[in-house]
FIPA-833235 format. One record per atom (N, C-alpha, C): x, y, z; atom name. Coordinates in Angstrom, 1 decimal. Layout:
# residues N
X = X; Y = Y; Z = Z; atom = CA;
...
//
This chain:
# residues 148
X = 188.2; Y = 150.9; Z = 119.1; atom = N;
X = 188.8; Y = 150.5; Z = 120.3; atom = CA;
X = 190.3; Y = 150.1; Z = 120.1; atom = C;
X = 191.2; Y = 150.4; Z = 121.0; atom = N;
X = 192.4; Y = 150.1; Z = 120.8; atom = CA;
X = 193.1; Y = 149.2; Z = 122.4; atom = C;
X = 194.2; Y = 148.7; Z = 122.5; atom = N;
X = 195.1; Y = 148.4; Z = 123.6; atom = CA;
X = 195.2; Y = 149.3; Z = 124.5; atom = C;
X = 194.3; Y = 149.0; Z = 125.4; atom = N;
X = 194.5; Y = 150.3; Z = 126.6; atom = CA;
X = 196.2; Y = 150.5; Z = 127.7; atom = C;
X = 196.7; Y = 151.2; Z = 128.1; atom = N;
X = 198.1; Y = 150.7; Z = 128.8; atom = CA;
X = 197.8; Y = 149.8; Z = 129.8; atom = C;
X = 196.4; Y = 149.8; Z = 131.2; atom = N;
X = 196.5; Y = 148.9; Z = 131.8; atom = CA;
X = 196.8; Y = 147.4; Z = 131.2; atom = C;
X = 195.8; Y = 146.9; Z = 129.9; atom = N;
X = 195.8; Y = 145.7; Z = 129.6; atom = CA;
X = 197.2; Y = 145.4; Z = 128.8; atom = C;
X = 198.0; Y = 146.3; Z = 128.3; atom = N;
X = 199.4; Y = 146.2; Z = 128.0; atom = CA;
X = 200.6; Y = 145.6; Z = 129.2; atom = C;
X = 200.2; Y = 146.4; Z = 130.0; atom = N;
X = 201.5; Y = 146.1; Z = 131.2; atom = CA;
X = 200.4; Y = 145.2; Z = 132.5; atom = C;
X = 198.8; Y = 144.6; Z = 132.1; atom = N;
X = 199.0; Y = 143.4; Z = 132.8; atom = CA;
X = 199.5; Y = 142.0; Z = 132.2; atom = C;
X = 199.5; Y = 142.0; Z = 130.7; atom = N;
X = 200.4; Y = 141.1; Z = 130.2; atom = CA;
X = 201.6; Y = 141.0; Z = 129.9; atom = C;
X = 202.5; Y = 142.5; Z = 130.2; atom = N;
X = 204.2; Y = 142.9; Z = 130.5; atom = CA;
X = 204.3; Y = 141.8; Z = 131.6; atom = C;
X = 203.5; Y = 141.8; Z = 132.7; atom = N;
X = 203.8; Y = 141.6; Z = 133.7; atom = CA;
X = 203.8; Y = 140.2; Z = 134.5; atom = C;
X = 202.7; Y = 140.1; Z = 133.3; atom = N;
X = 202.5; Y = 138.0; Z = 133.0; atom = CA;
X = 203.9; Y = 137.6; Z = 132.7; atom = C;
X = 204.1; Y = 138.3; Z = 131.1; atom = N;
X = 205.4; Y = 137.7; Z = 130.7; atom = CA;
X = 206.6; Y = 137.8; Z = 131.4; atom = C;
X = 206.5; Y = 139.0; Z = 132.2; atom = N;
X = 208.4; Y = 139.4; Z = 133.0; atom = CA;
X = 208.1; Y = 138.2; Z = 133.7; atom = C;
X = 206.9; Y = 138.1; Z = 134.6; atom = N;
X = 207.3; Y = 136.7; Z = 135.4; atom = CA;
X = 206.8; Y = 137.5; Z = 137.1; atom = C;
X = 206.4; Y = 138.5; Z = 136.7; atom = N;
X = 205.9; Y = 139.2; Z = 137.6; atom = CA;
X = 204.2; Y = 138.7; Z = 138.4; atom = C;
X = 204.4; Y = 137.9; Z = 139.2; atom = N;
X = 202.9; Y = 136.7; Z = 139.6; atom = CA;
X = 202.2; Y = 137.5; Z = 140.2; atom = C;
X = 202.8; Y = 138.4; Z = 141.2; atom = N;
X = 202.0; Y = 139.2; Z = 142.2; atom = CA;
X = 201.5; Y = 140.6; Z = 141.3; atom = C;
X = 202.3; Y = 141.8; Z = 140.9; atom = N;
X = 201.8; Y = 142.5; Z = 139.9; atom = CA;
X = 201.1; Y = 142.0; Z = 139.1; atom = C;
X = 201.0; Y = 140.9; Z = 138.2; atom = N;
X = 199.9; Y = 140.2; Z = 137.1; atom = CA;
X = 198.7; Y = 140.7; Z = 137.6; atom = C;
X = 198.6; Y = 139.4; Z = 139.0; atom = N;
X = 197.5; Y = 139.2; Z = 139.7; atom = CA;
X = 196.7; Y = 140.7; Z = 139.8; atom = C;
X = 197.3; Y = 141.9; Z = 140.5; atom = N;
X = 196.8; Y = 143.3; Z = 140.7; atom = CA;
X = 196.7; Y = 143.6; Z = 139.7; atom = C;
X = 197.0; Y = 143.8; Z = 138.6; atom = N;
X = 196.9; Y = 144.3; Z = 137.6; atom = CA;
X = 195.5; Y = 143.9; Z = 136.7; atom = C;
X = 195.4; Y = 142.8; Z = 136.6; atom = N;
X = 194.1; Y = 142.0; Z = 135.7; atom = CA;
X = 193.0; Y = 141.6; Z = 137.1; atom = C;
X = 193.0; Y = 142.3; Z = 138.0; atom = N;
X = 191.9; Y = 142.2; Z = 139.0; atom = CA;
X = 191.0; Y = 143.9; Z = 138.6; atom = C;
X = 192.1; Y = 144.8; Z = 138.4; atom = N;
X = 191.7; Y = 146.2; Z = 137.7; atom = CA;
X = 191.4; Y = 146.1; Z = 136.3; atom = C;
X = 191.4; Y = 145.3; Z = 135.5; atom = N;
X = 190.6; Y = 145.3; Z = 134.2; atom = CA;
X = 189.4; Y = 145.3; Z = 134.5; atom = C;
X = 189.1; Y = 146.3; Z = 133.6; atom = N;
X = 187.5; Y = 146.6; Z = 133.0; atom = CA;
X = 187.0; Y = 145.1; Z = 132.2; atom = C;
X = 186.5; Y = 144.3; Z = 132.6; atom = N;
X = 185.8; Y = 143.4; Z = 132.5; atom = CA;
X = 185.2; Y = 143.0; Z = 131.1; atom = C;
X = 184.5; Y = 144.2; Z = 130.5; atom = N;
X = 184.1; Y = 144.5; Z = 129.1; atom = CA;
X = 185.5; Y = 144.8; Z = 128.0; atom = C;
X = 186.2; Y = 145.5; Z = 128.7; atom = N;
X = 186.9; Y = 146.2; Z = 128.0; atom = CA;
X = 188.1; Y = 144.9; Z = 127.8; atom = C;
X = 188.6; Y = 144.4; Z = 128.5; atom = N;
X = 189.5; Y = 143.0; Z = 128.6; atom = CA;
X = 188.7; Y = 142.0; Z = 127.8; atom = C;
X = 187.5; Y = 141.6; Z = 127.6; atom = N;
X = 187.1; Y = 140.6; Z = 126.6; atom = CA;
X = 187.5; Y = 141.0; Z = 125.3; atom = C;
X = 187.5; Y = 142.7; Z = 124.5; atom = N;
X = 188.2; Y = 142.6; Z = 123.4; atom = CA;
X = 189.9; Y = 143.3; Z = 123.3; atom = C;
X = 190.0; Y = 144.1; Z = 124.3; atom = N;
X = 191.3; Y = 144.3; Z = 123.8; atom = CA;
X = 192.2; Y = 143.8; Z = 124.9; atom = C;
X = 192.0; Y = 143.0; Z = 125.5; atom = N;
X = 192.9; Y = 142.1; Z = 126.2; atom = CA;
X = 192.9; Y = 140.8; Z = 125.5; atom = C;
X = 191.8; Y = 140.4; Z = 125.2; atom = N;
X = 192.0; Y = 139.1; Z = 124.5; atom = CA;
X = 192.6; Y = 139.2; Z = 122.9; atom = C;
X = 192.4; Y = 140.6; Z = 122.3; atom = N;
X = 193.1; Y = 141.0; Z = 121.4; atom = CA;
X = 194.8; Y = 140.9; Z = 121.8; atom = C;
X = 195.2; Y = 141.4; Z = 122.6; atom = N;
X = 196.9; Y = 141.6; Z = 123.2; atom = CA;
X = 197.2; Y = 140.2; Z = 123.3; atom = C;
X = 196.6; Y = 139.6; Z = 123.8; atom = N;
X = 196.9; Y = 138.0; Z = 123.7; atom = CA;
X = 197.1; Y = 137.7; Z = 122.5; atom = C;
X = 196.3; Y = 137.3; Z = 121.8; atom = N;
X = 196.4; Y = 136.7; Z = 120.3; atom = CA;
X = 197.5; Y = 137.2; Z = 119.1; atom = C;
X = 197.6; Y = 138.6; Z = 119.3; atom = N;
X = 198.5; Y = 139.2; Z = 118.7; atom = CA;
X = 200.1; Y = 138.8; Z = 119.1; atom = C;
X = 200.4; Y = 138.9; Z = 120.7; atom = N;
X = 201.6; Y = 138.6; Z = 120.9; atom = CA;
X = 201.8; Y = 137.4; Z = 120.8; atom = C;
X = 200.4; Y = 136.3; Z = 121.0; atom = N;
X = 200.8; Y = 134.7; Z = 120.4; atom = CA;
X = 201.7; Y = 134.6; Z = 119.4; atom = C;
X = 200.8; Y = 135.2; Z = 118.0; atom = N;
X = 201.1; Y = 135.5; Z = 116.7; atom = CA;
X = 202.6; Y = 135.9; Z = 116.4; atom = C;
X = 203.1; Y = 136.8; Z = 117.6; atom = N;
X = 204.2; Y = 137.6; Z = 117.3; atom = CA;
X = 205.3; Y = 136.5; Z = 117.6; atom = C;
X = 205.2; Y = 136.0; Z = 119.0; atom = N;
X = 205.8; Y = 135.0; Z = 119.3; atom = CA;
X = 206.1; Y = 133.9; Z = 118.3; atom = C;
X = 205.1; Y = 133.1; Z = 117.8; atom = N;
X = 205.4; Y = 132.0; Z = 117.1; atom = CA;
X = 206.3; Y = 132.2; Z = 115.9; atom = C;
X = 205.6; Y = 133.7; Z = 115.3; atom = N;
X = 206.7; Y = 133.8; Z = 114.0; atom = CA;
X = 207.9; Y = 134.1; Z = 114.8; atom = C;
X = 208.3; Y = 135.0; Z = 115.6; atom = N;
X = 209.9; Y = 135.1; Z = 116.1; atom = CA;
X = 210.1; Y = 133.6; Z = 116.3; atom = C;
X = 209.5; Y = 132.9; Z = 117.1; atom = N;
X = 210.1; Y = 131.0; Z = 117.4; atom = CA;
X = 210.5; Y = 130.0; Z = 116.2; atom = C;
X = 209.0; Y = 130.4; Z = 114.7; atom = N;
X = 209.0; Y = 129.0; Z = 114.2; atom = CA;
X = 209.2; Y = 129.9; Z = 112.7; atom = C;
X = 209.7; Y = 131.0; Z = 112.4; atom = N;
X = 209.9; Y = 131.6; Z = 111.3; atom = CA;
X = 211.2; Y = 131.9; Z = 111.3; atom = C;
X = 212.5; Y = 132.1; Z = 110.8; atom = N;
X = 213.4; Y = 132.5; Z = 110.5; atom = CA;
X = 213.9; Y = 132.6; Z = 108.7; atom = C;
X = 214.4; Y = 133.8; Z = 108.7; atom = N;
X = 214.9; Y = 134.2; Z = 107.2; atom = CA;
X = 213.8; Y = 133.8; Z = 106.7; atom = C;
X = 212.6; Y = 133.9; Z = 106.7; atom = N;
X = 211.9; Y = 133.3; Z = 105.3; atom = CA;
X = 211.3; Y = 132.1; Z = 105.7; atom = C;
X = 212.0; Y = 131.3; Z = 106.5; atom = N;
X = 211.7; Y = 130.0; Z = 106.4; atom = CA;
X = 210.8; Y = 129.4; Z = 107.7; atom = C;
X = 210.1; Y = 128.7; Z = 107.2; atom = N;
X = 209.2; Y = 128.1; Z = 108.6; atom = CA;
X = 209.6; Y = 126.8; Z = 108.9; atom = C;
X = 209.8; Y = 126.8; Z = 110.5; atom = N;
X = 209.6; Y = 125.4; Z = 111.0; atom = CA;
X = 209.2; Y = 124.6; Z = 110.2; atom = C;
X = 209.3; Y = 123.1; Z = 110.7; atom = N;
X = 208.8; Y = 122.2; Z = 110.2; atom = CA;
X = 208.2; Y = 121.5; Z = 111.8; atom = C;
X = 207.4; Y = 120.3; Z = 111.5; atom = N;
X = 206.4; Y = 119.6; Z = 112.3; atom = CA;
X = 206.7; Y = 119.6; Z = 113.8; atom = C;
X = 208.0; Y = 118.9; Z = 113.2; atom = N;
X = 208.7; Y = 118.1; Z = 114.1; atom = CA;
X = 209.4; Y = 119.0; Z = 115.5; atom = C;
X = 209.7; Y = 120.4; Z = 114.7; atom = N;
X = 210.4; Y = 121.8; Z = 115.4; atom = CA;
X = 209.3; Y = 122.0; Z = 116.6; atom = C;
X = 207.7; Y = 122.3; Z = 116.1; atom = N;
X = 207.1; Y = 122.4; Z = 116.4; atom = CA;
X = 206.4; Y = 121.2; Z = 117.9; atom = C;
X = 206.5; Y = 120.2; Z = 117.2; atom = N;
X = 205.9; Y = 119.0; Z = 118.3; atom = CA;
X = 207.7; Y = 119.2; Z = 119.5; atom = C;
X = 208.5; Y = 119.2; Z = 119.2; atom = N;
X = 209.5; Y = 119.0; Z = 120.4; atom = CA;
X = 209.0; Y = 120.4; Z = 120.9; atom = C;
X = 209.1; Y = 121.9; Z = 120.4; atom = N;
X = 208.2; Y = 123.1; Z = 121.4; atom = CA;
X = 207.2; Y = 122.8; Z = 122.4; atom = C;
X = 206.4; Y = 122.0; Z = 121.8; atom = N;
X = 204.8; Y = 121.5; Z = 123.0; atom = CA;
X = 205.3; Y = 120.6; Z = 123.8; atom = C;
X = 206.0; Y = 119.5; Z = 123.4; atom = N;
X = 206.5; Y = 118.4; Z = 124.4; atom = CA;
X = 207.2; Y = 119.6; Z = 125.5; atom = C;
X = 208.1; Y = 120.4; Z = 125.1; atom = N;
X = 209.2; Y = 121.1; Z = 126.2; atom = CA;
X = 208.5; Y = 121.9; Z = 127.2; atom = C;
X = 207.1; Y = 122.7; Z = 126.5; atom = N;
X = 206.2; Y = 123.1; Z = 127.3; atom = CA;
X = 205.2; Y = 122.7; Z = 128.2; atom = C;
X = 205.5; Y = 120.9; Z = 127.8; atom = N;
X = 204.2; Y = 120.2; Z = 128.9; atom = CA;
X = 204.8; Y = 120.0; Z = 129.8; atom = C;
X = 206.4; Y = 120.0; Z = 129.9; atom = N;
X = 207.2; Y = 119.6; Z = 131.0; atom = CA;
X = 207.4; Y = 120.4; Z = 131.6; atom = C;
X = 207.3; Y = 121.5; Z = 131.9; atom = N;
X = 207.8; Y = 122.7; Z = 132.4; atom = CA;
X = 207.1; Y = 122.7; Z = 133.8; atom = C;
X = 206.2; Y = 121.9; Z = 134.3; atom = N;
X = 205.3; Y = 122.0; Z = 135.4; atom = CA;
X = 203.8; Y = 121.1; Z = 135.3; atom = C;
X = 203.9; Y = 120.2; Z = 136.7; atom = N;
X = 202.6; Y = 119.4; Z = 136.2; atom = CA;
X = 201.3; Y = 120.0; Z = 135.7; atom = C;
X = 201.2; Y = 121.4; Z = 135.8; atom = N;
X = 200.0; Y = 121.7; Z = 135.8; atom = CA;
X = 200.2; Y = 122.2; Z = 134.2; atom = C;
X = 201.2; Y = 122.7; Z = 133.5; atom = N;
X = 201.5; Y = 122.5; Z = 132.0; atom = CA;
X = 201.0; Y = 121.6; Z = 131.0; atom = C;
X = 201.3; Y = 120.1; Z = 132.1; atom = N;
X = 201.0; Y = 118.8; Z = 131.3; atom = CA;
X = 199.6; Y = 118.4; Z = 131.3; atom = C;
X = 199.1; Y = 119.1; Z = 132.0; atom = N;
X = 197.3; Y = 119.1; Z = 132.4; atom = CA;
X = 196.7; Y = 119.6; Z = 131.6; atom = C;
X = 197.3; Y = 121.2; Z = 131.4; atom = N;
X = 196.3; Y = 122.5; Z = 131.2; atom = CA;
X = 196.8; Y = 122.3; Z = 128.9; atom = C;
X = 198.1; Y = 122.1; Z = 128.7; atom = N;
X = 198.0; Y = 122.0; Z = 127.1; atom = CA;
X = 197.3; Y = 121.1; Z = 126.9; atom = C;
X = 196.9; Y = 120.8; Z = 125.7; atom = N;
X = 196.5; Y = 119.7; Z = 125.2; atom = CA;
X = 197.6; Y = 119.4; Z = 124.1; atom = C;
X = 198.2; Y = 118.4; Z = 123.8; atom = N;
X = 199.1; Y = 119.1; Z = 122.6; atom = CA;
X = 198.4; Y = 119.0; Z = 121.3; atom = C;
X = 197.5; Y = 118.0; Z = 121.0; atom = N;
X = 196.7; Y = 118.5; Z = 119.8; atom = CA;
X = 196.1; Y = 119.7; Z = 119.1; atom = C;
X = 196.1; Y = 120.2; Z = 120.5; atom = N;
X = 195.4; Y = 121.7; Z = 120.4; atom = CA;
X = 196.7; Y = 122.4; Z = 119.9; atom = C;
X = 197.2; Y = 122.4; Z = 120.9; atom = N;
X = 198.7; Y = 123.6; Z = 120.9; atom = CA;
X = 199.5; Y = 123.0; Z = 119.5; atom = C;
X = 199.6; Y = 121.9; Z = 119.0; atom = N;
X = 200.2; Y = 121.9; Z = 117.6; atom = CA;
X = 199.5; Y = 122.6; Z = 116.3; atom = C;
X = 197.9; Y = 122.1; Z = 116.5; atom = N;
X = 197.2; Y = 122.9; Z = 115.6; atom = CA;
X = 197.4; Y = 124.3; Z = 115.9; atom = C;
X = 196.7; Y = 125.3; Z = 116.8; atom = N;
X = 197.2; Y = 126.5; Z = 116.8; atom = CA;
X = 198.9; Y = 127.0; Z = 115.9; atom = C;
X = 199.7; Y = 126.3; Z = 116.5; atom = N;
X = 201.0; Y = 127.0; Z = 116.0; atom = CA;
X = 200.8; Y = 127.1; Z = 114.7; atom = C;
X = 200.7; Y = 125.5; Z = 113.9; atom = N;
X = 200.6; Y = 125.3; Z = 112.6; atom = CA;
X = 200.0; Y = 125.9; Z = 111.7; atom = C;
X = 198.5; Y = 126.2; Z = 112.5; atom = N;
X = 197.7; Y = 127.3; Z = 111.7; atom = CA;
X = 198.7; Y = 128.5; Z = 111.1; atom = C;
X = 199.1; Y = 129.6; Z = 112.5; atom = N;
X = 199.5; Y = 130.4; Z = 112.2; atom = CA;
X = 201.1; Y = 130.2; Z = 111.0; atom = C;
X = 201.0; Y = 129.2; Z = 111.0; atom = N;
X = 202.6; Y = 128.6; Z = 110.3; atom = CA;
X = 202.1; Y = 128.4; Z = 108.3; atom = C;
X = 200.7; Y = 128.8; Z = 108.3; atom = N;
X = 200.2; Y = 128.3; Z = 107.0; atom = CA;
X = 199.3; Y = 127.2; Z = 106.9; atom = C;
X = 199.5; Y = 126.1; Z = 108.0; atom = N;
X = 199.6; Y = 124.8; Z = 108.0; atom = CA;
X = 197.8; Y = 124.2; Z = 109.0; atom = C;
X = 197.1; Y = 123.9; Z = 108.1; atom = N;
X = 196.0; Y = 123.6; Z = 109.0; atom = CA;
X = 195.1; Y = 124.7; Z = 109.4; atom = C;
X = 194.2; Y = 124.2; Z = 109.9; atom = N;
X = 192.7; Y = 125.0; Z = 110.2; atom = CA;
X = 192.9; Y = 124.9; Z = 112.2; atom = C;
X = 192.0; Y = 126.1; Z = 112.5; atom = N;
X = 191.6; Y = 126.2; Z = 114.1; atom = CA;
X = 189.8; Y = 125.7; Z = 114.0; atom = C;
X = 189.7; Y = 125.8; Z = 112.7; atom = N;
X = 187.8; Y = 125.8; Z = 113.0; atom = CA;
X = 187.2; Y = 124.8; Z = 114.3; atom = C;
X = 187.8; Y = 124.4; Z = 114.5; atom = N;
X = 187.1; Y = 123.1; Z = 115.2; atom = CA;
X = 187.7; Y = 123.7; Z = 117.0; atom = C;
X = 188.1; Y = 124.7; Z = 117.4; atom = N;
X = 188.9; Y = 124.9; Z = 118.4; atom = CA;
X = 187.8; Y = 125.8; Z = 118.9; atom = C;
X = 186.8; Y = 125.9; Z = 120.0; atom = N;
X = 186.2; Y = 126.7; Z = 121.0; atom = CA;
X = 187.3; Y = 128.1; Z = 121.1; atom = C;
X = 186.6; Y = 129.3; Z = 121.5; atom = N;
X = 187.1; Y = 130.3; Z = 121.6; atom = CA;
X = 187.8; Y = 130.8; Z = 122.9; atom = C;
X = 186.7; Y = 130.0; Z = 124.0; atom = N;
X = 188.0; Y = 129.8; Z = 125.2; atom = CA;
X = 189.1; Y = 128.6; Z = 125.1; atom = C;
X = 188.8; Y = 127.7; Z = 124.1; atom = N;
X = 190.4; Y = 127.2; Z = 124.5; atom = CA;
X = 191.2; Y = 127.6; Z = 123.8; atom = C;
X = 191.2; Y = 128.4; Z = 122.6; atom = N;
X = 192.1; Y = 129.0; Z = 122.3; atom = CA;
X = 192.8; Y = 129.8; Z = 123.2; atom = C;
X = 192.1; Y = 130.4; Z = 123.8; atom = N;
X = 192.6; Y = 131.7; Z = 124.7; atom = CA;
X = 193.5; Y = 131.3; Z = 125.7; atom = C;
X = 192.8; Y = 130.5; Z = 126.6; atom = N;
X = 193.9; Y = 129.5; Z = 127.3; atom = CA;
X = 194.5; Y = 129.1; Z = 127.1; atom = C;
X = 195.2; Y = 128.2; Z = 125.4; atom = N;
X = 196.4; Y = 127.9; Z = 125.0; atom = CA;
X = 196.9; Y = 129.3; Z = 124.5; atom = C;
X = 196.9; Y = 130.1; Z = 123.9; atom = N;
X = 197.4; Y = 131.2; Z = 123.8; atom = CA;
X = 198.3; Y = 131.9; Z = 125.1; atom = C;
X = 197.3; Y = 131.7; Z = 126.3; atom = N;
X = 198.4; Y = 132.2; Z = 127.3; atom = CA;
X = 199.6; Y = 131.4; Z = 127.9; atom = C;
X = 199.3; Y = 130.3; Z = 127.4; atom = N;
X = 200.2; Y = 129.3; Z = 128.4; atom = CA;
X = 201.4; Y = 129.5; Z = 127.3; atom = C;
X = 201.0; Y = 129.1; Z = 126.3; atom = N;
X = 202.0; Y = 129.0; Z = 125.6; atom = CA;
X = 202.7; Y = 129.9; Z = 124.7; atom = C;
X = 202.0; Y = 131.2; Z = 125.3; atom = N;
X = 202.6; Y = 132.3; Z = 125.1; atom = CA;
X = 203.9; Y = 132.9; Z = 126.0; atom = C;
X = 203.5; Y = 132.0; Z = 127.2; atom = N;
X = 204.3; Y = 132.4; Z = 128.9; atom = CA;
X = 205.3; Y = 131.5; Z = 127.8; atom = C;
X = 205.4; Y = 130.4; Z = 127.4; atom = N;
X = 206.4; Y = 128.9; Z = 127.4; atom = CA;
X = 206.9; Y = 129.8; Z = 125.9; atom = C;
X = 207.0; Y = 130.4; Z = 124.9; atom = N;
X = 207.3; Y = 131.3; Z = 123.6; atom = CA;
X = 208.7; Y = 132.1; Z = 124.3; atom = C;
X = 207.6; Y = 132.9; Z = 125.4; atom = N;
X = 208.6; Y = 134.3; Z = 125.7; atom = CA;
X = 209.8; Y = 133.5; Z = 126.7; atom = C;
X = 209.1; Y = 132.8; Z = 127.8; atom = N;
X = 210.2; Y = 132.4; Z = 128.5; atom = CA;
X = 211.6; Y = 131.6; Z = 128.0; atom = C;
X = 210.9; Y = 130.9; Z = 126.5; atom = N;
X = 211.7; Y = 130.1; Z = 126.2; atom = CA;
X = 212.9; Y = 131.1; Z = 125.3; atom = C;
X = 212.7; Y = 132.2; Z = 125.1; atom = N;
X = 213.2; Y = 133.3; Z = 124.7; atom = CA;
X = 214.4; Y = 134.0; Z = 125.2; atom = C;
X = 213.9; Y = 134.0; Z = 126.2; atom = N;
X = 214.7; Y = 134.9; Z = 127.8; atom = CA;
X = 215.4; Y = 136.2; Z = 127.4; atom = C;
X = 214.0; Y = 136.9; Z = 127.0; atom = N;
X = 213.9; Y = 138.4; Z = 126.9; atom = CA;
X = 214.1; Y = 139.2; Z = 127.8; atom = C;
X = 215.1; Y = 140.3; Z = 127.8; atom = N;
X = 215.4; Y = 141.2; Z = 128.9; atom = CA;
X = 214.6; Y = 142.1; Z = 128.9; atom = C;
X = 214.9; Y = 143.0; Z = 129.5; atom = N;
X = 213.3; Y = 144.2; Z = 130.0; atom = CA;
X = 213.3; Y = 144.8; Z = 128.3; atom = C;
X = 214.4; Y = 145.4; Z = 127.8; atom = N;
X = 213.9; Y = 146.2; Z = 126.5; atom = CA;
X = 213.7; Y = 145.1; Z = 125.0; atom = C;
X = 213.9; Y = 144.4; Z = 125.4; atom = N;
X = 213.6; Y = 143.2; Z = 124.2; atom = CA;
X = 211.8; Y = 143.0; Z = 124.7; atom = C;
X = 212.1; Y = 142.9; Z = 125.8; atom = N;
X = 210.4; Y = 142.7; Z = 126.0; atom = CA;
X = 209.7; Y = 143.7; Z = 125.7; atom = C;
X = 209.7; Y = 144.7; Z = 126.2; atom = N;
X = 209.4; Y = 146.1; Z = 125.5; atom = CA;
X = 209.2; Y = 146.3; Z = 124.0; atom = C;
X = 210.3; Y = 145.8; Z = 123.7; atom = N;
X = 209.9; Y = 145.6; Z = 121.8; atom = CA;
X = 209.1; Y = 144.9; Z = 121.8; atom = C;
X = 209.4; Y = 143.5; Z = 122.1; atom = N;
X = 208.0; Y = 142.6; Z = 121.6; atom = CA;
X = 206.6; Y = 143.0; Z = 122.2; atom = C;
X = 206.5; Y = 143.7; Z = 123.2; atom = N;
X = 205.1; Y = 144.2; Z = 123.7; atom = CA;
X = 204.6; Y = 145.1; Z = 122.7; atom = C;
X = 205.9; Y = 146.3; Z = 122.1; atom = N;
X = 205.6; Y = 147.1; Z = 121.3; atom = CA;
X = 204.6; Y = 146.4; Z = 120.1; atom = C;
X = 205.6; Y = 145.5; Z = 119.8; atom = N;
X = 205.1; Y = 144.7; Z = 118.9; atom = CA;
X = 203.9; Y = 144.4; Z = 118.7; atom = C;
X = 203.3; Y = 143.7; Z = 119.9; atom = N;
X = 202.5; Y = 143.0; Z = 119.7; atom = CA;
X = 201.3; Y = 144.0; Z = 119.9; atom = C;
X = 201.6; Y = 145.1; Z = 120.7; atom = N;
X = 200.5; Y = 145.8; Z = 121.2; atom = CA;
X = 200.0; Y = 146.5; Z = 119.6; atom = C;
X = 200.9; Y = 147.1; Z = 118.8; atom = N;
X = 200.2; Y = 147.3; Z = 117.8; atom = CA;
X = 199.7; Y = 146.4; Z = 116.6; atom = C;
X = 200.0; Y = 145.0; Z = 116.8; atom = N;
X = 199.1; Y = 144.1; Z = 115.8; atom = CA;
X = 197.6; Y = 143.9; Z = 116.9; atom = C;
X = 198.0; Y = 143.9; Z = 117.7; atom = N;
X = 196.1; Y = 144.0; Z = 118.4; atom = CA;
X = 195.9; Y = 145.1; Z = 118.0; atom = C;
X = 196.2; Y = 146.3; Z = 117.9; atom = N;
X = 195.3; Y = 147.4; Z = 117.8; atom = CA;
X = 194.7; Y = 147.5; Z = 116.1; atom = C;
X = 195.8; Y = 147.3; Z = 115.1; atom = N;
X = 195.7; Y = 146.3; Z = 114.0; atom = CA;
X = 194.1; Y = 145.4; Z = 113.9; atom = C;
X = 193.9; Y = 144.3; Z = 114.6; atom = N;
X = 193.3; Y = 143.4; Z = 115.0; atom = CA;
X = 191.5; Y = 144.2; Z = 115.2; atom = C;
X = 192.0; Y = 145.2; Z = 116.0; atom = N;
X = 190.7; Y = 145.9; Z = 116.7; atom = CA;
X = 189.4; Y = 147.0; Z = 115.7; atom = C;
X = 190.8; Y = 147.0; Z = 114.9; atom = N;
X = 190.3; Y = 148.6; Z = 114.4; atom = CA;
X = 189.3; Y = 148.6; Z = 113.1; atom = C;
//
């Protein structure tokens, strides 16, 4: 199984910021087919994200880089400061950073912190249409990566 194009450009469409296409677009996922390679395209572009945010030359963030990212993301909207947890969302990043375990993290809340703070990665980015494109590129082939 691979990254089908619908489930690619319903999360183009998340990230451009596009609310009403999103919505049309992930109403037309295949149901089956979005539990693995949509939730694959998530995880991957998580992944892709954090290293562009918390990796440079070689070098990774530190804690601190990390905890002011989640604080900036809980602010962004009350329902932000609701829906992260930041223990969750520090663990996640850090994992990916080398740093710490997810074991203890349910598989839907990962997914849920993955998207939110995937929106709060890219936005915090402010990717234009072909940068996004790259990083979709990106990310669409580490899910397929992921799948195979």
């Amino acid at each position: 199984m691979t990254v089908t194009d619908e489930q690619a450009a319903t999360l183009r469409a998340q990230l451009a910021g596009q609310v009403d296409e999103h919505r049309r677009l992930a109403q037309q996922l295949d149901p089956e087919q979005a539990k693995l390679g949509y939730a694959a395209l998530v995880a991957a572009a998580f992944i892709v994200a954090v290293e562009r945010r918390f990796m440079k030359d070689g070098k990774v963030s530190d804690d601190t880089e990390v905890i002011d990212f989640i604080a900036s993301a809980r602010e962004r909207s009350d329902d932000s400061a609701e829906i992260i947890n930041p223990e969750v969302a520090e663990t996640m990043i850090l994992h990916l950073l080398g740093r710490g375990s997810v074991a203890g993290i349910d598989e839907n809340t990962k997914f849920e912190h993955q998207i939110i703070l995937l929106a709060a990665l890219v936005g915090q980015a402010q990717l234009n249409d072909s940068e996004l494109d790259t990083f979709m590129t990106e990310a669409r082939s580490l899910a397929d990566q992921i799948l195979a």
